[in-house]
N, CA, C and O atoms as CSV, one atom per row, in Angstrom:
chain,resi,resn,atom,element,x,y,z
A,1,UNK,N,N,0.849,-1.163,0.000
A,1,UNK,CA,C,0.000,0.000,0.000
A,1,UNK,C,C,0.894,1.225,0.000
A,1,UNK,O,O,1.645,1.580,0.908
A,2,UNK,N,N,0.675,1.848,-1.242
A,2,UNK,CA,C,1.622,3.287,-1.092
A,2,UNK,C,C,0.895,4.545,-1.168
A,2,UNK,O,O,-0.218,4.571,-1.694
A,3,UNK,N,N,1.446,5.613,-0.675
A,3,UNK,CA,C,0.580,6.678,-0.885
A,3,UNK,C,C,0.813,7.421,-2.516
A,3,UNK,O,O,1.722,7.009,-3.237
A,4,UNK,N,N,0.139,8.230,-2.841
A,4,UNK,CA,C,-0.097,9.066,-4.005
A,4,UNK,C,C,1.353,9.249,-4.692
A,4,UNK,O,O,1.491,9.171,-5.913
A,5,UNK,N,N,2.820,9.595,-3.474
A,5,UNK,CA,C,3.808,9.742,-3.993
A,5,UNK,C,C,4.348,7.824,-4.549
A,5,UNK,O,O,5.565,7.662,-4.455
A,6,UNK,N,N,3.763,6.886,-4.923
A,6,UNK,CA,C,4.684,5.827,-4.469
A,6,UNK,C,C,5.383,5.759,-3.742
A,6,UNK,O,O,6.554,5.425,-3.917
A,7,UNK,N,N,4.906,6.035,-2.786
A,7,UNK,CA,C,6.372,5.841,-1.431
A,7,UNK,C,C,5.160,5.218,-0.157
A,7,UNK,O,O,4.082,5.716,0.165
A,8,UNK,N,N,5.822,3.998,0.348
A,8,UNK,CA,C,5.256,2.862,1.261
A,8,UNK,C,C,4.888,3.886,2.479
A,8,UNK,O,O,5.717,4.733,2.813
A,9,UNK,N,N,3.591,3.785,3.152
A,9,UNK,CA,C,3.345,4.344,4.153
A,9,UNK,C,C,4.411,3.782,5.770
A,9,UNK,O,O,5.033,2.776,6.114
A,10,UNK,N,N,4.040,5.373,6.444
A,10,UNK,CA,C,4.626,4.737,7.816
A,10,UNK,C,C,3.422,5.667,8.547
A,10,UNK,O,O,2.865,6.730,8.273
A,11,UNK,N,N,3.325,4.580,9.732
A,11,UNK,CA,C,2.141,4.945,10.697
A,11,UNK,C,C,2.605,5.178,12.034
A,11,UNK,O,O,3.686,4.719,12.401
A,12,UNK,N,N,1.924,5.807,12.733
A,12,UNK,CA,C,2.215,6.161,13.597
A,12,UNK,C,C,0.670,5.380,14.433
A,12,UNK,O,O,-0.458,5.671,14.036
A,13,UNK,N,N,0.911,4.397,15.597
A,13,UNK,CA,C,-0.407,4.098,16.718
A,13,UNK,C,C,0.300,4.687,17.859
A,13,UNK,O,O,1.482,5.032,17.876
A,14,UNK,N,N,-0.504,4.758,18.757
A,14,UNK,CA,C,-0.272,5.202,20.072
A,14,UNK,C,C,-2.120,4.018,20.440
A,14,UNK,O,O,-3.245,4.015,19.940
A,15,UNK,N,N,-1.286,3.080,21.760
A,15,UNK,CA,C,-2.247,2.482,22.394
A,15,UNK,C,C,-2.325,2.494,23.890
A,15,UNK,O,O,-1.438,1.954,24.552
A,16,UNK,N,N,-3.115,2.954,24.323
A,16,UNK,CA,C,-3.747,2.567,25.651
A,16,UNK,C,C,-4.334,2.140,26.160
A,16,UNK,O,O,-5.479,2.145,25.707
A,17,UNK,N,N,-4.099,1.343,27.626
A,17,UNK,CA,C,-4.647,0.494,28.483
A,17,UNK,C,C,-4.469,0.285,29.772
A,17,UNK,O,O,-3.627,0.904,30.422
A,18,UNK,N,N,-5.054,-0.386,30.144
A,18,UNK,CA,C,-5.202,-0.607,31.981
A,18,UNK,C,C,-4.431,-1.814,32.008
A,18,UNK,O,O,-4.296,-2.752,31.222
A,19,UNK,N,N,-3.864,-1.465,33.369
A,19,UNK,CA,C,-2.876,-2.813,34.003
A,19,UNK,C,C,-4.382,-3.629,34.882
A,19,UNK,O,O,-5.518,-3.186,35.046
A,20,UNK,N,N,-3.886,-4.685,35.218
A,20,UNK,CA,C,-4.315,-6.021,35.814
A,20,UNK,C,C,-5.102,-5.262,36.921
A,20,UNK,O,O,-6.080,-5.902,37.307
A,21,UNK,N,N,-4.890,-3.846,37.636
A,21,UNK,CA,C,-5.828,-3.118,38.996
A,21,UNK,C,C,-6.840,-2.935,38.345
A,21,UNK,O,O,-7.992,-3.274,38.615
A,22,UNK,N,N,-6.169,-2.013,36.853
A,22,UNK,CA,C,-7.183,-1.082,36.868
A,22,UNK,C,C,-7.338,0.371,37.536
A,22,UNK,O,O,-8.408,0.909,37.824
A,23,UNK,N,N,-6.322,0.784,37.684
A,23,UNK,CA,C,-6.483,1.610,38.500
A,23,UNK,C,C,-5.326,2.878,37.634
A,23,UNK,O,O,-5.319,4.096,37.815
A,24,UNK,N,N,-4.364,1.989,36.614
A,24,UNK,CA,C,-3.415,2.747,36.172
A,24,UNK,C,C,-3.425,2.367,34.283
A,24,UNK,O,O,-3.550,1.355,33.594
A,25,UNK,N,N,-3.182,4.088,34.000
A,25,UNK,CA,C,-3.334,3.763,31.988
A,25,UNK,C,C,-2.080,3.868,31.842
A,25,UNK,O,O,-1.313,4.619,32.446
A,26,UNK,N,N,-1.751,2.760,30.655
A,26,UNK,CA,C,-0.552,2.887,30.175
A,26,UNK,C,C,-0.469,3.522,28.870
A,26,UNK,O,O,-1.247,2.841,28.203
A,27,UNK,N,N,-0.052,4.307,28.201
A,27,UNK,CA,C,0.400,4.525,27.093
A,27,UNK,C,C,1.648,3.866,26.624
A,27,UNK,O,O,2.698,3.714,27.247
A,28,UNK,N,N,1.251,3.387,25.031
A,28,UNK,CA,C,2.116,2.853,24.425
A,28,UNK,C,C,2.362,3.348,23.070
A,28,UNK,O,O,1.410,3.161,22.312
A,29,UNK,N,N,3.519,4.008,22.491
A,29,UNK,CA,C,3.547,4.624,21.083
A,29,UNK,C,C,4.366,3.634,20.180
A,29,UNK,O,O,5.357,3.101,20.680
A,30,UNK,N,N,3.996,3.337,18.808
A,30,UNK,CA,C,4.608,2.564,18.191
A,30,UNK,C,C,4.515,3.273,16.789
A,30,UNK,O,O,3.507,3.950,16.582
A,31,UNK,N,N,5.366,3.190,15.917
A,31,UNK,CA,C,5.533,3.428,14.426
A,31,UNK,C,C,6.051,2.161,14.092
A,31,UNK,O,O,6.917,1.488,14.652
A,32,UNK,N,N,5.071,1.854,12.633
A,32,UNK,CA,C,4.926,0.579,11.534
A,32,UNK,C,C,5.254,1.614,10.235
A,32,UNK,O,O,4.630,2.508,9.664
A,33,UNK,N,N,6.567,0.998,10.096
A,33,UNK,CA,C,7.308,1.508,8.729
A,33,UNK,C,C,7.115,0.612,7.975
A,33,UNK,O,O,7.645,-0.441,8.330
A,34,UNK,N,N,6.579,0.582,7.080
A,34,UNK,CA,C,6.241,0.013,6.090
A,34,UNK,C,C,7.242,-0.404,4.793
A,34,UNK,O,O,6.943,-1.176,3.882
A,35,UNK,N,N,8.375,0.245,4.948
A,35,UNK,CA,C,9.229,1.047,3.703
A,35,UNK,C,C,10.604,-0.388,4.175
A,35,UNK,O,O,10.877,-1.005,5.205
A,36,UNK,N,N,11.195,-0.367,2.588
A,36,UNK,CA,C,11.971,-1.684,2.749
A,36,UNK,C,C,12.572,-1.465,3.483
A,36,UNK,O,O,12.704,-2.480,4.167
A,37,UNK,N,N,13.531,-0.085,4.147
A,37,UNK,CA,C,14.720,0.197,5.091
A,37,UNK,C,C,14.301,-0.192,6.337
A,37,UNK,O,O,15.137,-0.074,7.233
A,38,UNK,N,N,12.855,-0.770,6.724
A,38,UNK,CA,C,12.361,-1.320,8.188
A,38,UNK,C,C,13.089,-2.764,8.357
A,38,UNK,O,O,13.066,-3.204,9.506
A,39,UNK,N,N,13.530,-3.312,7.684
A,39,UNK,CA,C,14.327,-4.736,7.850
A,39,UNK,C,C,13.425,-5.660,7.017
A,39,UNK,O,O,13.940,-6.702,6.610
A,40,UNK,N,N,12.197,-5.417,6.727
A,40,UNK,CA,C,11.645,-6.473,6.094
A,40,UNK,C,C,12.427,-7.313,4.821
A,40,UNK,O,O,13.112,-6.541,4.150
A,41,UNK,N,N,12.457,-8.339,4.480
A,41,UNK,CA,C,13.131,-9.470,3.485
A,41,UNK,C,C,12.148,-8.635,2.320
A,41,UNK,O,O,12.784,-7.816,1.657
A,42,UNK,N,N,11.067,-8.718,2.083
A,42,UNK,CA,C,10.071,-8.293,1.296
A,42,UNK,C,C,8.823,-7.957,1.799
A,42,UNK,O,O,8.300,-8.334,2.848
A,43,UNK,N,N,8.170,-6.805,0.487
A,43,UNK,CA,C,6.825,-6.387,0.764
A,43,UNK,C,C,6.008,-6.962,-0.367
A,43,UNK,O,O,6.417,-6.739,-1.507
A,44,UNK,N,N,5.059,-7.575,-0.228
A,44,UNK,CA,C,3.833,-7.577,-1.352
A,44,UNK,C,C,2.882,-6.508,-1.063
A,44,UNK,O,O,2.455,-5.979,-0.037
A,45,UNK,N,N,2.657,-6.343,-2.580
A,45,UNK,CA,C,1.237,-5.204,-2.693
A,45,UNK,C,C,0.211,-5.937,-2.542
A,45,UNK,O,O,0.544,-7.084,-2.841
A,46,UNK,N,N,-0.905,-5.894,-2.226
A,46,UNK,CA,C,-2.168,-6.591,-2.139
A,46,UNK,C,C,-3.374,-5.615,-2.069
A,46,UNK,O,O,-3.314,-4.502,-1.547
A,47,UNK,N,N,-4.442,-6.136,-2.635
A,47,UNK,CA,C,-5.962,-5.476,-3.278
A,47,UNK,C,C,-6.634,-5.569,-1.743
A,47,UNK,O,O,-6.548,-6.493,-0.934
A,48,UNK,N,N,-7.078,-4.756,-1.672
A,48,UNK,CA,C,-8.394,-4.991,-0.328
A,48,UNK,C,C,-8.615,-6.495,-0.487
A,48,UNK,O,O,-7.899,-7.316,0.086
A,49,UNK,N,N,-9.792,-6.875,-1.412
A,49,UNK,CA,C,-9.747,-7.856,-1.529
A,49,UNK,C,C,-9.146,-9.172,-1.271
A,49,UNK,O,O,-9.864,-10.017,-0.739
A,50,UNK,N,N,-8.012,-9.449,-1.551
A,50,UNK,CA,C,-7.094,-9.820,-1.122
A,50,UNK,C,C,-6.965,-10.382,-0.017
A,50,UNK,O,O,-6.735,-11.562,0.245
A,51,UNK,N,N,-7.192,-9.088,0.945
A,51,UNK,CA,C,-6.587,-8.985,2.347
A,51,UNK,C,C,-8.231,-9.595,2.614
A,51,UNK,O,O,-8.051,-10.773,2.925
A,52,UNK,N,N,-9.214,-9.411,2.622
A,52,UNK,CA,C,-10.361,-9.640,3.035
A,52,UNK,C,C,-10.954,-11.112,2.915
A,52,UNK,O,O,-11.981,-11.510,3.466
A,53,UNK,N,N,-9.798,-12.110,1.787
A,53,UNK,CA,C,-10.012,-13.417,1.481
A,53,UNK,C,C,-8.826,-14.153,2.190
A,53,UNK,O,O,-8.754,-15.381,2.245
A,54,UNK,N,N,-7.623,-13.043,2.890
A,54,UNK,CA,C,-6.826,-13.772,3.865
A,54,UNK,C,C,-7.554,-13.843,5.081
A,54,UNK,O,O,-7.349,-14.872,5.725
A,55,UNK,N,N,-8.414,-12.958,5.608
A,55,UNK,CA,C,-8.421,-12.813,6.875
A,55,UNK,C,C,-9.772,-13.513,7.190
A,55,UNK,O,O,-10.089,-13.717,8.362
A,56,UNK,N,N,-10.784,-13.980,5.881
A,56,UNK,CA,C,-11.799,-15.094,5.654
A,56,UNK,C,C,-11.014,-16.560,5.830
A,56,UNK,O,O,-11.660,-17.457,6.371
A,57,UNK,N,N,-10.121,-16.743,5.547
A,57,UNK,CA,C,-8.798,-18.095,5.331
A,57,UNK,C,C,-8.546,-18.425,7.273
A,57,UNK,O,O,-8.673,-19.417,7.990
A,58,UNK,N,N,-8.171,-17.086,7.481
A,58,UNK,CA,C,-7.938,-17.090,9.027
A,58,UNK,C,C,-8.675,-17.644,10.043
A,58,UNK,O,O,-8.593,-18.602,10.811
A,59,UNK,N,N,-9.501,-16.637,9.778
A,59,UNK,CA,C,-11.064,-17.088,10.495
A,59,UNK,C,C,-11.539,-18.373,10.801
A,59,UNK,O,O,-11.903,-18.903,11.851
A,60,UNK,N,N,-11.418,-18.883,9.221
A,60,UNK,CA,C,-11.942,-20.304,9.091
A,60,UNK,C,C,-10.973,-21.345,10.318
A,60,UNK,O,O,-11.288,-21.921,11.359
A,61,UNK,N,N,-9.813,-21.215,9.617
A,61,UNK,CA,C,-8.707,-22.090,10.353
A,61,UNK,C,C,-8.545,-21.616,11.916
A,61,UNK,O,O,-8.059,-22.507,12.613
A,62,UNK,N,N,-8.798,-20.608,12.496
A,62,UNK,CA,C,-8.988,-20.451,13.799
A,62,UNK,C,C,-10.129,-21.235,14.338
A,62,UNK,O,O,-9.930,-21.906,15.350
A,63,UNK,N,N,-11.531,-21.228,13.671
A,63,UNK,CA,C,-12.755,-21.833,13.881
A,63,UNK,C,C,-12.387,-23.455,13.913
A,63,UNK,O,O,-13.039,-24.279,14.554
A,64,UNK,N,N,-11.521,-23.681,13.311
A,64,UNK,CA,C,-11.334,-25.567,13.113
A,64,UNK,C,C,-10.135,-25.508,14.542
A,64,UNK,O,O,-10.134,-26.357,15.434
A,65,UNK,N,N,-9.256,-24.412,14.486
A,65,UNK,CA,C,-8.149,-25.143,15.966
A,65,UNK,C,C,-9.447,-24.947,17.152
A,65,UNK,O,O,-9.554,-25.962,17.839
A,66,UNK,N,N,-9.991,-24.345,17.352
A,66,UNK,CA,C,-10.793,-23.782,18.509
A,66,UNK,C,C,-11.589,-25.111,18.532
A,66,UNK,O,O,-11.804,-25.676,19.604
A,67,UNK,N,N,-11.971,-25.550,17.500
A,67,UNK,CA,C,-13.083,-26.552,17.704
A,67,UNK,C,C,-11.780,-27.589,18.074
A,67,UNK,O,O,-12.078,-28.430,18.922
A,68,UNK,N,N,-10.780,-27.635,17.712
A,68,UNK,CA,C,-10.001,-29.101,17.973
A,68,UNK,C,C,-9.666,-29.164,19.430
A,68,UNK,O,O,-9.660,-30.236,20.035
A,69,UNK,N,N,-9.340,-27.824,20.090
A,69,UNK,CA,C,-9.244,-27.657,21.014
A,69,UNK,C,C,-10.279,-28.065,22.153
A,69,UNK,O,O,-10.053,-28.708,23.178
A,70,UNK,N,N,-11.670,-27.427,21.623
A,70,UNK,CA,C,-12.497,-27.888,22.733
A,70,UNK,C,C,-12.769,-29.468,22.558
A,70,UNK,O,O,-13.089,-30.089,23.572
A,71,UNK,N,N,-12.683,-30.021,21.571
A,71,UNK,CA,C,-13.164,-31.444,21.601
A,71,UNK,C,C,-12.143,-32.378,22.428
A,71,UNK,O,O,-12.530,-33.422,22.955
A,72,UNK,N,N,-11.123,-32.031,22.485
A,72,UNK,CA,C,-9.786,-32.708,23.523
A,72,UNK,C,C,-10.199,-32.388,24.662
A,72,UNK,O,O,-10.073,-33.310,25.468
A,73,UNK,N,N,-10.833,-31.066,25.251
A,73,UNK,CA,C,-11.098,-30.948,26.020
A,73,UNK,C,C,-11.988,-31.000,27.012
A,73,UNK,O,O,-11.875,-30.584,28.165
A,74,UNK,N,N,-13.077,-31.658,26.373
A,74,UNK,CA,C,-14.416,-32.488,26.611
A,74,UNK,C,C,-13.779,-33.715,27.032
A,74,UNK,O,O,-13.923,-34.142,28.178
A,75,UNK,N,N,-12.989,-34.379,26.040
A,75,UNK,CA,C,-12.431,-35.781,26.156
A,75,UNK,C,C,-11.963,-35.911,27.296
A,75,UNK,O,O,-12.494,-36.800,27.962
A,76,UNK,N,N,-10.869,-35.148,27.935
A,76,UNK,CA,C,-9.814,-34.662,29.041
A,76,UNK,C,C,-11.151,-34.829,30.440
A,76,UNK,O,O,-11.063,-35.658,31.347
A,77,UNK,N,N,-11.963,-34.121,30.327
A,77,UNK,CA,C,-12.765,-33.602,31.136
A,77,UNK,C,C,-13.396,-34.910,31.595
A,77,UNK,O,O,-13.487,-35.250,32.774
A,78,UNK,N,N,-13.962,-35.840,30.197
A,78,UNK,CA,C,-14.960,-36.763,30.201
A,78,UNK,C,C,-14.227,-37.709,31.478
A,78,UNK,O,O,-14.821,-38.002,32.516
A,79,UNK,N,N,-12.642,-38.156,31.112
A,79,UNK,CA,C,-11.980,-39.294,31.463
A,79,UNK,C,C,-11.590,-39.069,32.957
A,79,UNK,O,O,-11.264,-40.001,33.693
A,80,UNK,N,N,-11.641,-37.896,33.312
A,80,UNK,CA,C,-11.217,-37.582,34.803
A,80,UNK,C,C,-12.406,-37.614,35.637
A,80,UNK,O,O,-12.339,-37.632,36.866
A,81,UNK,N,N,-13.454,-37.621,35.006
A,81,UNK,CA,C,-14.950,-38.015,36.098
A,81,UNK,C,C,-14.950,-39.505,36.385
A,81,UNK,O,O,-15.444,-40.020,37.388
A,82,UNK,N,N,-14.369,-40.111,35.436
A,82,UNK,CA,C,-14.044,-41.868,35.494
A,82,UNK,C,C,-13.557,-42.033,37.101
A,82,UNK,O,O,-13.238,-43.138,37.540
């Protein structure tokens, strides 16, 4: 994804959150350079699209470990009432 100049975006997040009280916010600032001089090996360009049929791919395969997960864990559960 590049901007108007061809030149790879860099972002700037800043995230915040609460510690384990609750009682205290943390701020956290991060920049995502996008641009080859960040160390990356390589960048691919990709279509929205694209990205919207990886993260459908994801989904799916998270939905199958989650299910593999709970079914061991029924099993686990079943054998210790024995």
């Amino acid at each position: 994804m590049k901007n108007g100049n061809k030149e790879y975006l860099v972002y700037k997040a800043k995230v915040t959150y609460k510690g384990y009280d609750n009682n205290l916010l943390y701020d956290e600032n991060y920049i995502i350079d996008l641009n080859f001089q960040s160390g990356l090996l390589f960048l691919a360009e990709k279509e929205i699209n694209d990205l919207a049929k990886d993260f459908s791919d994801f989904k799916k395969e998270s939905k199958k470990q989650l299910s593999s997960i709970s079914s061991s864990l029924i099993k686990i559960s079943e054998n210790r009432e024995d």
